[in-house]
N, C-alpha and C positions, 0 to 999 in steps of 0.2 A: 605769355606772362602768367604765372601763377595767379589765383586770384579764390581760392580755397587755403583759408590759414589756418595753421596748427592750432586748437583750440581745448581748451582743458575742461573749463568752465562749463556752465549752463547758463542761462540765464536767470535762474533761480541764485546761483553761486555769485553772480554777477551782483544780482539786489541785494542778498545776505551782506557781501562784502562792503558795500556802499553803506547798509545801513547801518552796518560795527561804527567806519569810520566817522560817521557822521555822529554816534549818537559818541564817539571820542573826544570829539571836535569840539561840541555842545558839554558835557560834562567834568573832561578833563582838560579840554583845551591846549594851545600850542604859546611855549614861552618864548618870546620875542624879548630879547634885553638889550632894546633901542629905544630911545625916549621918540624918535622919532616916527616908527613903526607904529609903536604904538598910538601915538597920535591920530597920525588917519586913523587908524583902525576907529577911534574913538570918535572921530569926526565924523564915521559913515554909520554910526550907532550902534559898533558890534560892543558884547559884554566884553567888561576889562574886569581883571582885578590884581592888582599891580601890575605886572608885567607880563602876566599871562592871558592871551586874549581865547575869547569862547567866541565859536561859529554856530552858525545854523545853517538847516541843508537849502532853506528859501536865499540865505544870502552866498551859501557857498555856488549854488546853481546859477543863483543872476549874472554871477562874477563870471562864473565858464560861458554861457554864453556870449560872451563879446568877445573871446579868445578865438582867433582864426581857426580854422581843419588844415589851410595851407598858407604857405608864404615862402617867397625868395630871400635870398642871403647873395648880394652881389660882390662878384671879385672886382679885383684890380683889373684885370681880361675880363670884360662883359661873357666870353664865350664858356668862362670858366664859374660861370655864379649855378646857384645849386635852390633846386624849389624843395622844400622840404614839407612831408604829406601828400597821400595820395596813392599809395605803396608802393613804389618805385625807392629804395632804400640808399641812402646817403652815406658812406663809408668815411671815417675823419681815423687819423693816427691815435695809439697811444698815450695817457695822459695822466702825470703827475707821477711819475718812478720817480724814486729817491737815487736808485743805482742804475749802472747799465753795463750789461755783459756784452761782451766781444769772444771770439770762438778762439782769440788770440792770449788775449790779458786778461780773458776770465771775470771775475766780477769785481766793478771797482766804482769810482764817485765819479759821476760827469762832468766833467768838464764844459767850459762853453764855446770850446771849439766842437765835441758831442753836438751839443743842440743846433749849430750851425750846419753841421752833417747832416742831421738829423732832418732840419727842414728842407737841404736841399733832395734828400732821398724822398720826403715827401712830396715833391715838386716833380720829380722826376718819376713817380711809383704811377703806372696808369692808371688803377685803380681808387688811387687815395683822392678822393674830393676835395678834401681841404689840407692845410698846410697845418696845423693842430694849433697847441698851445702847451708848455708844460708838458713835450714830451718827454724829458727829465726835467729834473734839479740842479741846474751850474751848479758845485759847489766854490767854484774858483774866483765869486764875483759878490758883492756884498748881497744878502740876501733880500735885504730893502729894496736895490731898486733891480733886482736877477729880470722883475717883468717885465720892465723898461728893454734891457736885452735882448730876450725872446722874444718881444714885440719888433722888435728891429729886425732881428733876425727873419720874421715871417713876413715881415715886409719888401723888406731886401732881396730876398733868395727866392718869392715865390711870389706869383699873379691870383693862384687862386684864396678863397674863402680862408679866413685865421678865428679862433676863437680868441675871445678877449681877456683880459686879467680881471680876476674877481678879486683881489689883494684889497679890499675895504674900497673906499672912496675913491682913494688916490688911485688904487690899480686902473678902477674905473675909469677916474678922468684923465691918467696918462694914455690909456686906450683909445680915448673918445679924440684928445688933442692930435696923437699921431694919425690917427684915423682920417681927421680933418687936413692933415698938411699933406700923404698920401693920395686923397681922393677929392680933395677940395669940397667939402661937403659932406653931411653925411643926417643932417637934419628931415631929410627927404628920402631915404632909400634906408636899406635893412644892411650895415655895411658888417657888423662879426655878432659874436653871442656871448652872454655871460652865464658862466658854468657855475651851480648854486647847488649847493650840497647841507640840506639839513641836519642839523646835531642830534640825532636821535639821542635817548625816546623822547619824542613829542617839541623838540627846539629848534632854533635856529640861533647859530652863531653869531658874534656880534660883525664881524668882517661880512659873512656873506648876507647880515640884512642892509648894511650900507650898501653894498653892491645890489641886491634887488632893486633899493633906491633909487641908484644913480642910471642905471642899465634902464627902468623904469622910466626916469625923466627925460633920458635922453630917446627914448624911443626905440630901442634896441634889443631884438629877440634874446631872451631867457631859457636857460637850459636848466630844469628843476630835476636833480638825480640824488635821491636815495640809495645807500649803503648800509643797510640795516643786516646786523651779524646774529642769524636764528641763532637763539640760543644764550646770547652774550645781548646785545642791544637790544634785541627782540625779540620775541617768545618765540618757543622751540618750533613751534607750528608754523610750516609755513603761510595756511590762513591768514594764523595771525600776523606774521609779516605783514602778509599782502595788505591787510586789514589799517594796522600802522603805519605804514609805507604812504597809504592812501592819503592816510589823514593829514601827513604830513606832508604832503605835494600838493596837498588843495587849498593849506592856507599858507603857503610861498606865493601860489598860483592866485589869489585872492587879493593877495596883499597887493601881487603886480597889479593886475588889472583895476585895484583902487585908483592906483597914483597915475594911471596911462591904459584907460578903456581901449581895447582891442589890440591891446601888443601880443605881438605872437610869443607864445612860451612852447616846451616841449615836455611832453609828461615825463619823466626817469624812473630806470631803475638801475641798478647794479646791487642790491640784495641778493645774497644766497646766506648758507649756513658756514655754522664753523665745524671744525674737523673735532668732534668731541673726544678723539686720545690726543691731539695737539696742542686744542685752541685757534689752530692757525685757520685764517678767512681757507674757504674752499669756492674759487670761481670755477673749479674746472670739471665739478659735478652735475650730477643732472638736477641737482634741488634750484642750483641756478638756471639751467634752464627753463627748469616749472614756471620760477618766480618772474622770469623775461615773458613767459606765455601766456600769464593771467595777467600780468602790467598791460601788456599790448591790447589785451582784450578791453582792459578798462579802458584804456587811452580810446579805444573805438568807441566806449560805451559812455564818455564824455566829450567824443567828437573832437580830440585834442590828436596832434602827433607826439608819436614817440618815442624815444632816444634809450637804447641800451647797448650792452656791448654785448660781442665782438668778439675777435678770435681770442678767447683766452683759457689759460692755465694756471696750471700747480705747479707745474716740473721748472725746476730751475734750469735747465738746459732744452738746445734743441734736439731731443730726444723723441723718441716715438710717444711717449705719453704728451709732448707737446703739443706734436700732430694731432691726435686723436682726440685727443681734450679738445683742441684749438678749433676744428673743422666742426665736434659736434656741437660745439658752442656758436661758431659763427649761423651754420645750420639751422639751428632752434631758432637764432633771433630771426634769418632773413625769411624764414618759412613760416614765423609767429606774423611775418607783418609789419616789421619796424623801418620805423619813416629815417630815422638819425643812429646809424650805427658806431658808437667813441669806441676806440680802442678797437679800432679793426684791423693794427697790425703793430708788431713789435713788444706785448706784452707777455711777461713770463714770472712764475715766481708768483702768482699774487695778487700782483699789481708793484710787488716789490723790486722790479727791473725792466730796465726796455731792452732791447738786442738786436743788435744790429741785421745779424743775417736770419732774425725772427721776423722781422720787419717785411724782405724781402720776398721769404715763404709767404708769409700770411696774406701777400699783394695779391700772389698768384693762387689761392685759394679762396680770392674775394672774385679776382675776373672769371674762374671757374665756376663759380656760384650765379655772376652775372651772364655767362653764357646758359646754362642749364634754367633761368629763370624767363631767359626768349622763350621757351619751351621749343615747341617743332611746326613748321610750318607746313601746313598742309593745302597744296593748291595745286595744279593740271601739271605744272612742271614740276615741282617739288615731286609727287608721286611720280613721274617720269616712266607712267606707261610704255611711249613709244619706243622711249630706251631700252626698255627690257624686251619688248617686245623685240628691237631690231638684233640684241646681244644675241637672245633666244639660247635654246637649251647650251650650257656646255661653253657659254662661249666667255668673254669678259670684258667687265667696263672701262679699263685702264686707257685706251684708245678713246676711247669716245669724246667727241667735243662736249656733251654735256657734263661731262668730267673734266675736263680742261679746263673747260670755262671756268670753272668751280675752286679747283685741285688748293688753290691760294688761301680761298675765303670760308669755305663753305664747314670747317672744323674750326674749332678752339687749339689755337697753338701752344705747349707753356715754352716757357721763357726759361723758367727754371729746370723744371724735372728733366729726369734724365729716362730716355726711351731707345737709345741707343740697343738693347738688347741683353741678352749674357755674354756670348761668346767677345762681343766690344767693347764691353766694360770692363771685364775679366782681364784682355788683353790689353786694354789700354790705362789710363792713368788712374783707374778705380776710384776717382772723386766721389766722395759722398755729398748728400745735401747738403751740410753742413758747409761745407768746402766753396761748393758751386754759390751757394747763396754768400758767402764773404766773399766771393771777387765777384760777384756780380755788384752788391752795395759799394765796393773799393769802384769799378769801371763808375757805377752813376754818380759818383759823387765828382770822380774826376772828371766825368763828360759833361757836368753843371754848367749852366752858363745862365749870371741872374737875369731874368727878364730885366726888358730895358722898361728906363725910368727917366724923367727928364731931369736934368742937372741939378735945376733949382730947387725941384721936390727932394732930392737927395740929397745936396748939401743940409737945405729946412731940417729935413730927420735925423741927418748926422749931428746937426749943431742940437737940435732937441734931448738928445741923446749925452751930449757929451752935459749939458747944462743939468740935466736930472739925475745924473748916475755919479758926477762927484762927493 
């Protein structure tokens, strides 16, 4: 296991950075426009004035201290719940496309028969952890209750781990309710997360501080991620990102552990720059990977975990710039250290599409990262002396039981690529990627089968379902 992470930073850069944010915190403050929010804030003595609350570094430190380094997220399948921190890295889908391409129809509006596919591909992907949230936008379903849907959906279609709906209050407590008729409980155990994304520069939205709230009260790990566009939302420097960035996940992160001492939260980032002849967000540069490498270091340097993304791009298609984007991106996060990787497969465009046979690559570029992350075993038979010694000059291992034994297990297989050769590919059906990965997603979706669930808990969520969404 790796255990030397990619590090940009100093230690000196480390404090600088901390001290920007803090003396941000304290001067200009972070605007909360909740009457509620605000309150605690006011009740645990930090400075107000109207709606804008000021930190200190004594009161933002106390608060991280009672924020766990680790903690579980338990499935539907016990076998399938996921402990997050510690750096062993936790891979989750795609989240929040608006559009979603297919190598067939090209790019078009999802559907919530999409999302349905969508969760079962994640169910069925080896590598994907959890079952997501929001890995598109049904457009086919009223928008109001679309979470209510996707919630069913990842409950239905899949055993492991789902992120929750951060949709204000309500998202919350339709999440909390089905959560409860699924699992019987959920008061006592860490059962999904709510995804919390600050309104740069310097705010939070009014939906996602209901959702801190309620996720909060109920005792239910938090996912604090930053999107801050050098350039456009936040200064050109990435410093200064990181600087912003900071200050604005410390008092998300503050406010949680006001209303609910010791809930697990997850430090975020998803920051990079914009494309300055465009405008357009650029995740598939290397400035986003700087800004995932100094994130991670802080989340070390706060004793927090931390969550960024994932295999992602620019290219609107699965193209070679996908690939290459996509791998040094996933790369930079798992090698920076990160505990919670979102959108580790099916992102392209942006963040402006999911796709389908991107989804299916990006699986088998996460299990290759999680093979090469074993590292190499070194022990009396692994080195395998006597075997070479018995081959001896000239001779070969093909025979040998210590290869037999082996021949199965002892490589990383892919699923997808193609290794067949030149002369076999040449003469046979010449399938590109692209190709292989659409009927692979077409075969797992047709070979789905929902985990079982007992009648009554399913009727519960059916009738919950039908009674919220009219």
């Amino acid at each position: 296991m790796l255990n030397n992470w990619i590090e940009h930073l100093s230690p000196s850069d480390l404090q600088a950075i901390h001290d920007t944010s803090i003396k941000l915190l304290e001067t200009v403050g972070i605007h909360f426009p909740e009457d509620n929010a605000v309150r605690i804030f006011q009740d645990h003595g930090f400075k107000i004035s109207g709606q804008t609350v000021f930190l200190t570094e004594a009161q933002v430190m106390r608060a991280l201290k009672q924020a766990p380094s680790q903690f579980t997220v338990f499935g539907r399948n016990p076998q399938k719940s996921v402990t997050i921190g510690g750096g062993t890295p936790v891979f989750a889908p795609g989240y929040g496309a608006p559009f979603l391409v297919d190598s067939e129809s090209g790019k078009r509006v999802p559907t919530l028969e999409d999302y349905h596919n969508l969760v079962k591909l994640a169910h069925m992907l080896p590598n994907q952890d959890l079952s997501g949230h929001l890995m598109v936008e049904p457009q086919d379903i009223p928008s109001e209750s679309a979470h209510i849907e996707m919630l069913y959906a990842n409950m239905l279609h899949s055993d492991k781990p789902f992120i929750g709906s951060s949709e204000g209050a309500a998202g919350a407590q339709h999440t909390f309710e089905m959560s409860e008729i699924l699992l019987g409980g959920v008061s006592d155990q860490y059962v999904t997360f709510g995804l919390i994304n600050p309104l740069s520069p310097m705010a939070y939205g009014t939906d996602m501080i209901e959702a801190i709230i309620a996720y909060a009260r109920a005792r239910q790990p938090l996912i604090f991620a930053t999107l801050i566009m050098a350039g456009s939302t936040g200064p050109i420097t990435l410093a200064g990102v990181i600087a912003q960035q900071n200050a604005e996940l410390l008092a998300g992160i503050v406010l949680a552990q006001l209303i609910s001492p010791g809930l697990p939260v997850l430090y975020g980032s998803t920051s990079t720059n914009i494309d300055m002849r465009t405008g357009g967000l650029a995740i598939g540069s290397p400035e986003l990977a700087l800004c995932i490498s100094a994130h991670t270091q802080l989340a070390r340097f706060y004793g927090l975990p931390a969550r960024g993304g994932g295999a992602l791009t620019d290219s609107s298609t699965t193209d070679a710039q996908s690939g290459y984007e996509s791998m040094f991106s996933l790369m930079t996060t798992v090698f920076s250290g990160m505990d919670f990787i979102l959108h580790s497969g099916g992102i392209i465009s942006s963040y402006l599409a999911f796709s389908y046979e991107k989804f299916v690559m990006d699986d088998e570029m996460v299990g290759m990262l999680r093979h090469f992350m074993k590292g190499i075993a070194v022990t009396p038979d692994t080195l395998a002396a006597e075997v070479i010694a018995h081959v001896g000059p000239g001779g070969h291992f093909l025979g040998e039981d210590h290869t037999l034994n082996r021949c199965r297990s002892e490589f990383w297989q892919p699923v997808l690529a193609d290794r067949s050769g030149l002369e076999a590919w040449w003469d046979g059906d010449q399938r590109d990627t692209t190709t292989r990965a659409r009927q692979r997603w077409q075969d797992l979706v047709a070979r789905h089968q929902d985990p079982e669930i007992d009648k009554i808990t399913a009727r519960q969520l059916k009738s919950y379902v039908a009674e919220n969404t009219q």
